[in-house]
C-alpha positions as CSV (number, residue, x, y, z in Angstrom):
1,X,32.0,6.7,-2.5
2,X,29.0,8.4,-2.9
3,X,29.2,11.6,-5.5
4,X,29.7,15.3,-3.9
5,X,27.3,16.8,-5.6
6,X,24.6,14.3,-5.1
7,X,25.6,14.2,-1.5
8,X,25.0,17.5,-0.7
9,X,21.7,17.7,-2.4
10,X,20.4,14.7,-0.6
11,X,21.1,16.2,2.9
12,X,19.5,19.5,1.9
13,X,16.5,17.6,1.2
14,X,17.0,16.0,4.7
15,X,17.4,19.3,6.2
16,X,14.6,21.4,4.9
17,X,12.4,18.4,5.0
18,X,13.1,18.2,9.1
19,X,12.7,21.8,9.2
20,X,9.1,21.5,7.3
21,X,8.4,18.8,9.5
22,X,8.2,20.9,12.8
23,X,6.2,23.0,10.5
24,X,3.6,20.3,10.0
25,X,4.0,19.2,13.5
26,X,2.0,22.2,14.9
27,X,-0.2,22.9,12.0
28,X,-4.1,23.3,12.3
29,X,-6.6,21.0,10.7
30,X,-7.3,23.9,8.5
31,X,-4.8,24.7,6.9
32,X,-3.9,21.2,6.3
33,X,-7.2,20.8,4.9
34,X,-6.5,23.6,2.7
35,X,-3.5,22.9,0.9
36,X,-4.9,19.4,-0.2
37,X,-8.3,20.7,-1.0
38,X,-5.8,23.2,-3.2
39,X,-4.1,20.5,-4.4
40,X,-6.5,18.7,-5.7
41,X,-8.1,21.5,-7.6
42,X,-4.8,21.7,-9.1
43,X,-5.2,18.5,-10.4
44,X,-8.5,18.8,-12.1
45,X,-7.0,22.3,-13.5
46,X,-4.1,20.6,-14.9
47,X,-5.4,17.4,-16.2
48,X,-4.1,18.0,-20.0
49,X,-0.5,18.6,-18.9
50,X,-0.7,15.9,-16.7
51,X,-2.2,13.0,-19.7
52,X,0.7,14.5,-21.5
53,X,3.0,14.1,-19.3
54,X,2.0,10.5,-18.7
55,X,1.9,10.0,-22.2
56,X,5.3,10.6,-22.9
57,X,6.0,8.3,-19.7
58,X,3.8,5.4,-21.6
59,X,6.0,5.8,-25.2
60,X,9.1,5.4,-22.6
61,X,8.4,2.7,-20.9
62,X,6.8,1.0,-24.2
63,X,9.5,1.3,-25.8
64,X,12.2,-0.1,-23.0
65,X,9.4,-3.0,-23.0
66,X,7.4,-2.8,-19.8
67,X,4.8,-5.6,-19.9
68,X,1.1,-4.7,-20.1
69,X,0.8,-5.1,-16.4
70,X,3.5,-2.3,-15.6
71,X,1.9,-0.1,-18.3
72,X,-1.7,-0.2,-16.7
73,X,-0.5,0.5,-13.5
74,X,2.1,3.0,-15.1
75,X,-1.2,4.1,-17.2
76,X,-3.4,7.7,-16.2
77,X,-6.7,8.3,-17.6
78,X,-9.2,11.6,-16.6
79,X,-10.8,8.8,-14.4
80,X,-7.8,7.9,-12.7
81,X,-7.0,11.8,-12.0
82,X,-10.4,12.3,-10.9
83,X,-10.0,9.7,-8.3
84,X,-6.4,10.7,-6.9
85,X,-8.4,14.7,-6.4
86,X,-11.5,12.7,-4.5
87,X,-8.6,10.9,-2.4
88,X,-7.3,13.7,-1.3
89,X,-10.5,15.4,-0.6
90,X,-11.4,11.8,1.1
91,X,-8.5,12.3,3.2
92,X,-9.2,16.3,3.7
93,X,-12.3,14.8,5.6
94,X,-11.0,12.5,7.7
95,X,-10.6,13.7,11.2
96,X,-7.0,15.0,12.2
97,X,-4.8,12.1,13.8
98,X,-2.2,14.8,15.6
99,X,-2.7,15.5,19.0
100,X,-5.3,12.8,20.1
101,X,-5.7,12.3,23.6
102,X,-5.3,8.5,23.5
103,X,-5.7,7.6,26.8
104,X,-5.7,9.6,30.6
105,X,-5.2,8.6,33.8
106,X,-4.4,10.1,37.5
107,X,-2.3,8.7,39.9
108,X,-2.5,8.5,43.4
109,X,0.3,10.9,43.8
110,X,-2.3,13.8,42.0
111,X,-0.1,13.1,38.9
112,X,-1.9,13.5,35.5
113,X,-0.7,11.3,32.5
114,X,-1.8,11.5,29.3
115,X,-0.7,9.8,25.9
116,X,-1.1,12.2,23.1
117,X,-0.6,11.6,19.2
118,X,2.2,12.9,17.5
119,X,3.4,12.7,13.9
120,X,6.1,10.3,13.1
121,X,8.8,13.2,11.7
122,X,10.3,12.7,8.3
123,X,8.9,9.8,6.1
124,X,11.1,8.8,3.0
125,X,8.9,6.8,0.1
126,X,10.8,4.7,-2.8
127,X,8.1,3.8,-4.9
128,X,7.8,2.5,-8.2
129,X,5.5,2.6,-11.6
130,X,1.8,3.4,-10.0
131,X,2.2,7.7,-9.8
132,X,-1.3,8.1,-8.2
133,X,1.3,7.3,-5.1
134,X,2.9,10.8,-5.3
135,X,-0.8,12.1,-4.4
136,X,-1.9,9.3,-2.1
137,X,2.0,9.6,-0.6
138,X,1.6,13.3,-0.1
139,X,-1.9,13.7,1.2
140,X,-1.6,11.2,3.6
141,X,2.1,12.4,5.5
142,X,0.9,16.0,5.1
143,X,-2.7,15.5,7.1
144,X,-0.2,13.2,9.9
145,X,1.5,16.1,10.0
146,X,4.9,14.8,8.8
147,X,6.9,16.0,5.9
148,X,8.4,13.7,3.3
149,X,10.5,12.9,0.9
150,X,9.6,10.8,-2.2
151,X,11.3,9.0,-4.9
152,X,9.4,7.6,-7.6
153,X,10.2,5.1,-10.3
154,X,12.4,6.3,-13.4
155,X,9.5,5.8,-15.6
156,X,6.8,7.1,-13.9
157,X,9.0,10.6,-13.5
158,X,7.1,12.8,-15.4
159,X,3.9,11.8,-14.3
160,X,5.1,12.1,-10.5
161,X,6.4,15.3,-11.5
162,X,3.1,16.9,-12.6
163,X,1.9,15.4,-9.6
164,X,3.7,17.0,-7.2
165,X,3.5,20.5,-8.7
166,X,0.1,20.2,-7.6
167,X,0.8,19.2,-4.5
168,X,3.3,21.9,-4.0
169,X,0.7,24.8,-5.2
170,X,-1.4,23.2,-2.6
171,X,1.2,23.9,0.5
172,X,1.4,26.9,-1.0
173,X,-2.1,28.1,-1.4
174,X,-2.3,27.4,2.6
175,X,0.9,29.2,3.6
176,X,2.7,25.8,4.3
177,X,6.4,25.1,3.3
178,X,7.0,23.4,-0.3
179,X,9.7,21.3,1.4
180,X,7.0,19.4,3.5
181,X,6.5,17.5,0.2
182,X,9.8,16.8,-1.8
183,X,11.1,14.5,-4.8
184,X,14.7,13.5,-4.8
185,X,15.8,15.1,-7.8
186,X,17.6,12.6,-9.7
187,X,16.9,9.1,-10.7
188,X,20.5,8.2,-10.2
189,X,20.2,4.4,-7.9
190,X,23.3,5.2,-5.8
191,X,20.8,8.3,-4.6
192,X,18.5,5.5,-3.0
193,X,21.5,3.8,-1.8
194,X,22.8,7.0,0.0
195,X,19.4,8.1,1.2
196,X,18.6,4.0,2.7
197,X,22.3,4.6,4.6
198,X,23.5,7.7,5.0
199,X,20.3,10.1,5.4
200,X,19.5,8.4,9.0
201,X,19.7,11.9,10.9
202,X,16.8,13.2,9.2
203,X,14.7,10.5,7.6
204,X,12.8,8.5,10.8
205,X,10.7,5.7,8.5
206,X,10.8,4.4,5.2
207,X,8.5,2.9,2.8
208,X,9.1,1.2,0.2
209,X,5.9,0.7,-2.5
210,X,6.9,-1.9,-5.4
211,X,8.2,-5.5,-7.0
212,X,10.2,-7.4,-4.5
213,X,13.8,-6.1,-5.8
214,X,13.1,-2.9,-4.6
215,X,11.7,-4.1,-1.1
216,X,14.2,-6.4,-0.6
217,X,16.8,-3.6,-1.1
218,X,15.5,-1.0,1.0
219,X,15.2,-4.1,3.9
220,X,18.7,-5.0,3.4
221,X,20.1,-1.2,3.0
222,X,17.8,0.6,5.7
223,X,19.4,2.1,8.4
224,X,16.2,3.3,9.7
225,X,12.7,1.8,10.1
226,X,10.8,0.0,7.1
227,X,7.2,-0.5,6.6
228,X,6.2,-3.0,3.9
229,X,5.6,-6.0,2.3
230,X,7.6,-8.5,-0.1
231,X,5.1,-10.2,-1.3
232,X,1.4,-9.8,-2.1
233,X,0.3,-13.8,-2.7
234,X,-3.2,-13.8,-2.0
235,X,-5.5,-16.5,-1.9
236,X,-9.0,-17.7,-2.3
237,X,-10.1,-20.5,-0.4
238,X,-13.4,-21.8,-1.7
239,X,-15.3,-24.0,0.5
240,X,-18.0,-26.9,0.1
241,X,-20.2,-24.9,1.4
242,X,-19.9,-22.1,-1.0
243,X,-22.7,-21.0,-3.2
244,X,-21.3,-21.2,-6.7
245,X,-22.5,-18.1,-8.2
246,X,-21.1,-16.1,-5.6
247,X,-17.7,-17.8,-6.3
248,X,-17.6,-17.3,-9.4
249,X,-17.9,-13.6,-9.4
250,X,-16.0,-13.6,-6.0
251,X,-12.7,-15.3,-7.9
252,X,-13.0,-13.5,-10.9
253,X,-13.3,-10.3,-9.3
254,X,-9.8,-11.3,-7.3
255,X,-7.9,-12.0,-10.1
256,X,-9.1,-10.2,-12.8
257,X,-10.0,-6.6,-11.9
258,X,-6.8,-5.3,-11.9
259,X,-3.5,-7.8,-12.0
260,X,-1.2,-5.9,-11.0
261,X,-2.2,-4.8,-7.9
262,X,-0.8,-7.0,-4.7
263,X,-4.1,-7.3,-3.2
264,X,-5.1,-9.4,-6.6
265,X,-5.3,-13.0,-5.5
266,X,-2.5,-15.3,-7.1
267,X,-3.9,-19.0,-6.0
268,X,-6.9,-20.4,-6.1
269,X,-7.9,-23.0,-3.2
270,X,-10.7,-25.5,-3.7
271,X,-12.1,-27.9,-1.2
272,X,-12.0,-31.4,-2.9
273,X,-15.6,-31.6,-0.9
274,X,-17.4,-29.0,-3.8
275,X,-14.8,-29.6,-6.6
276,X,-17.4,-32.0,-8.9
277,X,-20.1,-28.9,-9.6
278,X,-17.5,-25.5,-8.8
279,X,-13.9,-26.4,-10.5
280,X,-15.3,-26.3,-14.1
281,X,-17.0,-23.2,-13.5
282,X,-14.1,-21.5,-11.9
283,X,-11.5,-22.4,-13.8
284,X,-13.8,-21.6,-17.5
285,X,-14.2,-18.3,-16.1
286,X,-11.1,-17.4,-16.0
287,X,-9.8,-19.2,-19.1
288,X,-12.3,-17.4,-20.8
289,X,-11.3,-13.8,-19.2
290,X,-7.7,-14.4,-20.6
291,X,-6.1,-15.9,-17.5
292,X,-4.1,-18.7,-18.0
293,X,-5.0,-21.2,-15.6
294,X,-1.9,-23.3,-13.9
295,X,-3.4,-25.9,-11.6
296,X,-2.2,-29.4,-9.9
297,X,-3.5,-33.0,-11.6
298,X,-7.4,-32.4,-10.9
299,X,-7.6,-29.2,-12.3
300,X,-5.3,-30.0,-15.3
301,X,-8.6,-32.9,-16.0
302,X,-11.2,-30.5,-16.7
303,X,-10.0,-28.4,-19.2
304,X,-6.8,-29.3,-21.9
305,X,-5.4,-25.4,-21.2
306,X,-4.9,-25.7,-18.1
307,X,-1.1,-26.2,-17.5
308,X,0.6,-28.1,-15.0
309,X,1.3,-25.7,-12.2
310,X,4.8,-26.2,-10.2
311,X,5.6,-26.2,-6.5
312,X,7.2,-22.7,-7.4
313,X,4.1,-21.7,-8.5
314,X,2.4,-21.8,-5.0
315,X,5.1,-19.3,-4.0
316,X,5.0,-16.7,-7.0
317,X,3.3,-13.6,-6.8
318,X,2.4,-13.1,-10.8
319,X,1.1,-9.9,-10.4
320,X,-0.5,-10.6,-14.2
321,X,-3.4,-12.6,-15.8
322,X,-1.7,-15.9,-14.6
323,X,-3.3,-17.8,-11.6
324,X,-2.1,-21.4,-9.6
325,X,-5.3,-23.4,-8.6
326,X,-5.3,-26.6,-6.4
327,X,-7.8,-29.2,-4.8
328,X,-7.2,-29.3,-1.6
329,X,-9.0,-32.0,1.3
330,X,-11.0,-29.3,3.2
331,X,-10.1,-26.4,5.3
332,X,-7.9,-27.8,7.7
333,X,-6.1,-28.6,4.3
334,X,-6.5,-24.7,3.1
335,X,-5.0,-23.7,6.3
336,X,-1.6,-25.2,5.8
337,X,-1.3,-24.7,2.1
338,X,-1.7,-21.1,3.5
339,X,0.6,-21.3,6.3
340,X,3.2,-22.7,4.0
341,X,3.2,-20.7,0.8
342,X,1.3,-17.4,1.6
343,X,3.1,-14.3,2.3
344,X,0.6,-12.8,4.8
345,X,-0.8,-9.9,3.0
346,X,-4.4,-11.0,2.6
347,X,-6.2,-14.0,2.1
348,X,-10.2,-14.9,1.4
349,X,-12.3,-18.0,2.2
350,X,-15.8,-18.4,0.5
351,X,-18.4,-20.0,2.3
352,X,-22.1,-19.6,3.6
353,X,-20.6,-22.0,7.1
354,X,-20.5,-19.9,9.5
355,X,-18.1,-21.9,11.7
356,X,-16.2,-22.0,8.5
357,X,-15.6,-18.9,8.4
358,X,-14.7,-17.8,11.8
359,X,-12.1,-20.5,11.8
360,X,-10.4,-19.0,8.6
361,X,-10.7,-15.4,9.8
362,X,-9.3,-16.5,13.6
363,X,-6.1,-18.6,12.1
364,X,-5.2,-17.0,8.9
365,X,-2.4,-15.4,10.3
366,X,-2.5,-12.5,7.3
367,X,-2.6,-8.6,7.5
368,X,-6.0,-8.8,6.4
369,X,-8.5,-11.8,6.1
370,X,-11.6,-11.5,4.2
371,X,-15.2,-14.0,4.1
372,X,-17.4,-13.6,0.9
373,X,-15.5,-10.8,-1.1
374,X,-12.8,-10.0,-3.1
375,X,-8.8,-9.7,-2.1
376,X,-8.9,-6.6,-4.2
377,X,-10.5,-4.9,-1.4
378,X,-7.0,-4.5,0.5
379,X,-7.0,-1.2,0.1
380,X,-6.7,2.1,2.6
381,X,-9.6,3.7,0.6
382,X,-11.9,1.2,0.1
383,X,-11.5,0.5,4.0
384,X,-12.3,4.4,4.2
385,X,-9.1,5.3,5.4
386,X,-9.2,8.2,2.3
387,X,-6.1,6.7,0.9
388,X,-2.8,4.2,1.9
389,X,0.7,4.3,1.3
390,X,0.9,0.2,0.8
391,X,-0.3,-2.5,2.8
392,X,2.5,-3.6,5.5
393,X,2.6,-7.1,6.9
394,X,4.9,-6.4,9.6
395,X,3.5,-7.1,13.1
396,X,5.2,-4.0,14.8
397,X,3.2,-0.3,14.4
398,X,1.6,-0.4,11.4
399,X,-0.3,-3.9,10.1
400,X,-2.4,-3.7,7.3
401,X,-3.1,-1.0,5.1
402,X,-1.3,2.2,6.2
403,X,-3.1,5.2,6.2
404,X,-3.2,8.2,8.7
405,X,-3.5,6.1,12.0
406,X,-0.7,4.5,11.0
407,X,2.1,7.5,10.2
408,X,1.3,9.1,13.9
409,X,3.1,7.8,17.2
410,X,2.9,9.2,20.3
411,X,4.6,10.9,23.6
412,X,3.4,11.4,27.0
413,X,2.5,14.0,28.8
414,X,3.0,14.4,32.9
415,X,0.7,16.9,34.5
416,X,1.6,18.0,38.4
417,X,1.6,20.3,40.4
418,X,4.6,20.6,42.2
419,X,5.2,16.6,43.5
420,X,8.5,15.1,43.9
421,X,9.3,11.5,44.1
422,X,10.0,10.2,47.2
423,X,13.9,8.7,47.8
C-alpha cells in the first residue's frame, strides 16, 4: 500500500500539472519563447552553482561506484551547460507545432473539416543519470505546449535540481505557471511505481529515458502510453565496396565518441568480400583507442587481443568502450545478422555502391538507418529538431527521435453552417 503522504503529493503534482497544461494549451509562441529564452539565460547566469552542484553528484555517485561510462554521462562541464542554453534557444526557434492546420477539406454537403494540432496533455519523464534531460525534457513539452512532470535519477538529483530552477525562473519570467514543469519530489522507487499505476487520470504519456531495468519497468507497470526504446544495439555494416579511410573514421567515430550514449554502435559487420585490406585496420583502431575488441574466429586471427566474442555478445548493448565484430558473407548476410540480433534503434552500412545502399536503407527495418556516417548522429538535435526526449522504436505515433512533432496530436474541427444529416 502505497504511503499517505507520498500519495497525496503525487496527485497534487497530477492536478496542478493538468491545470498548467490547459495553460500551455492556449499559450502564444511568444511567451513560450520567452520563458525558455529566460531559462536559458538562467543557465549561463548560474553556471557556478550548477558545476557545484554536479560536483557533489560526481563524489556521490563515485563513491557508490558508478563506472566511468555512467560518470561521463552523469558528468557537466561549462561546455556541456553551454549546449543545453543553445538547445533551448535551438528549440525557441523552431516554429510552434500547436495549432497547425494539418490538412482541409470540404465536403459536398458545404461541410468544412479541418485537422488541427494539439498538445498531447500531461507528459511524465523517468529518466536516469544524463541531467542535460531536465532541460532538453522541459523545453521540448513546454514549446508542444504540454506540461510535465519529471523524475530524474537519484544521482543526478542535484544537478536536475539546479536545472530546473532555471527552468522554473523561465515560466516565470513569461507569466507562465511553475507547475508546467515539475520534479517529483522524492527519490523514493515506490513513487515511480505509484505514478506508472495509479496517476493514470492525469498523466496521458510516459517516457522513460535510461538502462533497460528502468524501461522494462515502466513497460511492464504503465497504465498509460509509453514511448521508448529497450535497447540501443547499433551496428555498422561495412561493405566491399567501402573506401577504407572513410571506414575507419566512420567506425571509430561510432563507437568511440561517446560510449554511453545508445546511438553509439555496439557491433561491427564486415563483408568477408573487403575483410583481407579493412579488418586489420578497423579493428587496430579501436584496440589502439582503448576499445576492447570481441570478434568471431577471423577477427580473433589478426590481432592476439582480440577476444573471442559470444553469441550473447551479438545481443548486448555495452554502452562502454567494448565492441562485437564479425565477418559476415556480404549484405544479404548483414541483413539477417541484423534482423536477428538488432534492436531497431539505428543501424549504418558503409559503402560507395549505390545499390548497396538503397537496399540497406529500404530493408533495415530500424528507427533510423544511416549510409556513410556515424550511428552517433541519432539524435533530435543533430537532426535539427532543437533537442529530443530519446529516440523511440515503437511503430505507433512517435518513431525515431522524439522531438516537438512528436509530443503534439491532433482533433478535428467541423465547420457548417447550419446542415443536418439526412435519416
Amino acid at each position: 500500500m502505497t504511503d499517505p503522504v507520498l500519495r497525496e503529493a503525487m496527485d497534487r503534482l497530477g492536478r496542478e500539472a493538468v491545470a498548467a497544461s490547459r495553460v500551455l494549451a492556449r499559450a502564444a509562441r511568444a511567451q513560450k519563447d520567452r520563458a525558455l529564452m529566460a531559462a536559458a539565460a538562467a543557465l549561463r547566469d548560474g553556471a557556478g552553482a550548477l558545476l557545484a552542484a554536479n560536483a557533489a553528484d560526481l563524489d556521490a555517485a563515485s563513491a557508490a561506484g558508478l563506472g566511468a561510462a555512467l560518470l561521463d554521462r552523469l558528468r557537466l562541464d561549462p561546455a556541456r551547460i553551454e549546449a543545453m542554453a543553445r538547445g533551448l534557444e535551438a528549440v525557441a526557434a523552431l516554429p510552434d507545432p500547436v495549432g497547425r492546420v494539418l490538412a482541409e477539406w470540404i465536403r459536398p454537403n458545404g461541410l468544412t473539416i479541418r485537422r488541427v494540432s494539439v498538445p498531447l496533455g500531461v507528459i511524465a519523464i523517468i529518466y536516469e543519470s544524463r541531467p542535460n534531460v531536465t532541460a532538453d525534457a522541459g523545453a521540448l513539452c513546454l514549446k508542444s505546449g504540454n506540461a510535465v512532470i519529471l523524475r530524474g535519477g537519484s544521482e543526478s538529483t542535484r544537478s536536475s535540481a539546479a536545472i530546473h530552477d532555471c527552468l522554473v525562473a523561465g515560466l516565470a519570467a513569461a507569466g507562465l505557471p511553475a507547475s508546467a514543469i515539475q520534479r517529483v519530489p522524492t527519490q523514493d522507487r515506490a513513487a515511480v511505481g505509484y505514478l506508472l499505476a495509479e496517476m493514470g487520470a492525469y498523466v496521458n504519456v510516459v517516457v522513460p529515458r535510461g538502462g533497460k531495468g528502468l524501461i522494462e519497468r515502466v513497460r511492464r507497470e504503465a497504465r498509460m502510453p509509453v514511448i521508448g526504446h529497450l535497447d540501443g544495439n547499433c551496428h555498422v555494416y561495412v561493405d566491399r565496396a567501402a573506401d577504407l579511410a572513410m571506414a575507419r573514421a566512420v567506425v571509430l567515430n561510432a563507437k568511440m565518441r561517446r560510449t554511453g550514449i545508445c546511438g553509439a554502435t555496439e557491433t561491427l559487420l564486415l563483408d568477408r568480400g573487403c575483410a583481407a585490406t579493412h579488418l586489420a585496420p578497423l579493428v587496430q583502431d579501436l584496440l589502439a583507442a582503448g576499445c576492447e575488441v570481441r570478434g568471431d574466429p577471423a577477427t580473433c586471427a589478426v590481432d592476439a587481443r582480440v577476444r573471442p566474442a559470444t553469441e550473447e555478445d551479438w545481443y548486448t548493448e555495452y554502452l562502454d568502450a567494448i565492441i562485437a565484430v564479425r565477418v559476415v558473407d556480404g549484405l544479404e548476410a548483414a541483413l539477417a545478422h541484423i534482423a536477428r540480433y538488432g534492436s531497431a534503434h539505428t543501424d549504418a552500412i558503409v559503402t560507395a555502391d549505390a545499390a548497396a545502399a538503397a537496399r540497406f536503407l529500404a530493408e533495415v527495418d530500424s528507427a533510423i538507418v544511416m549510409h556513410n556516417t556515424s550511428t552517433q548522429f541519432a539524435d533530435g538535435g543533430e537532426f535539427g529538431m532543437g533537442a529530443e526526449i530519446g529516440i523511440s522504436t515503437d511503430r505507433f505515433h512517435a518513431r525515431g527521435p522524439v522531438g516537438l512533432e512528436q509530443l503534439v496530436s491532433y482533433k478535428y474541427q467541423v465547420l457548417g453552417s447550419g446542415q443536418l444529416r439526412p435519416g
